[in-house]
C-alpha positions in Angstrom: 4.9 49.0 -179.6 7.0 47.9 -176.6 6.1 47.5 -173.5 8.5 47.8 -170.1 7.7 47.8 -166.1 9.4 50.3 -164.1 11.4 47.9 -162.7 12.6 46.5 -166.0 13.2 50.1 -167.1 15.4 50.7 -164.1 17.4 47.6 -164.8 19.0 48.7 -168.0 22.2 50.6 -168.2 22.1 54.1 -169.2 24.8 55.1 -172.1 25.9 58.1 -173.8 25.9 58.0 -177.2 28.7 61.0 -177.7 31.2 59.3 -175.5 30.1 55.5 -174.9 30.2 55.8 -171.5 27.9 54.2 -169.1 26.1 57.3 -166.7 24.7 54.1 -164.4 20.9 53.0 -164.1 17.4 54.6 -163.9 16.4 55.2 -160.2 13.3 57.4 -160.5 11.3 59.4 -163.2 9.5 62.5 -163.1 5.9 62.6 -164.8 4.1 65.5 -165.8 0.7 64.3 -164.4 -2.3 66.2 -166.2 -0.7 65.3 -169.6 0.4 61.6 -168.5 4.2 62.4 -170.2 7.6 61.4 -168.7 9.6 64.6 -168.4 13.2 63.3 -167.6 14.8 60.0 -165.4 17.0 60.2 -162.9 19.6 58.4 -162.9 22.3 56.4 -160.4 25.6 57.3 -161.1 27.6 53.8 -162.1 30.1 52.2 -160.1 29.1 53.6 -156.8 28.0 51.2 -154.1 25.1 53.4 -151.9 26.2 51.7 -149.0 29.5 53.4 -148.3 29.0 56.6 -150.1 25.8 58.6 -151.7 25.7 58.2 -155.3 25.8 61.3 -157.7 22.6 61.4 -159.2 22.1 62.8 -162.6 18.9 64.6 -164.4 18.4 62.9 -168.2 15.7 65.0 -170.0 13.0 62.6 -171.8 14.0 64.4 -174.9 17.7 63.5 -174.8 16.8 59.7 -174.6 17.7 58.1 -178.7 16.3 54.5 -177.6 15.2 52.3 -175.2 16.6 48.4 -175.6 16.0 45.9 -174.4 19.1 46.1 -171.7 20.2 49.6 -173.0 18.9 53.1 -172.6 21.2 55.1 -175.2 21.0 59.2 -174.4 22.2 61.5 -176.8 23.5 64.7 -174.6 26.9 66.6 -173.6 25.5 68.1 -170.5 23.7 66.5 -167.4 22.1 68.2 -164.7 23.4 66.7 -161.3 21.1 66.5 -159.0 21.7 67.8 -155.2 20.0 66.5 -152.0 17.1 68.1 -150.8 17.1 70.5 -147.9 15.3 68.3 -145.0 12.6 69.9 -143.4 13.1 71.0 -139.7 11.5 68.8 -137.1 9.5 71.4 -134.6 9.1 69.1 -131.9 6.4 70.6 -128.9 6.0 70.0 -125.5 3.3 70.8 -123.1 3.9 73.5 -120.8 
């Protein structure tokens, strides 16, 4: 057995297996909290500085990940899911009157 942090996980590249092109790195997972089981990564689109533009980031089911190296994640898949901003939440600001 292996063992990884979540910020060594989110230092390896991510690669697709069909194509050999790197997606970019891990920024975030989603865990399925009664059952204690990762149900897909997010991941930071490569090549993109966040600075000067948002990143595309890109849904990778758990099941779709082959292997986790020790500085590559390989997925096996054809299709992502892209992820789109959140709708933010409206401020209600009151005042006394």
């Amino acid at each position: 057995m292996k063992i990884t942090t979540f910020t060594r996980f989110c230092e390896k590249q991510v690669a697709n297996c069909r194509n050999g092109k790197i997606i970019g790195f891990p920024s975030d997972i989603k865990i399925d909290t009664e059952n204690g089981k990762i149900i897909s990564v997010f991941v930071c689109e490569a090549n993109k500085i966040p600075l000067f533009s948002k990143p595309n980031i890109t849904e990778i089911p758990w099941d779709k990940i082959d292997k986790v190296g020790d500085d590559l994640i390989i997925v096996d898949t054809d299709c992502f899911v892209s992820v789109q901003d959140k709708p933010k939440k409206e401020k209600k600001y009151f005042f006394g009157g």
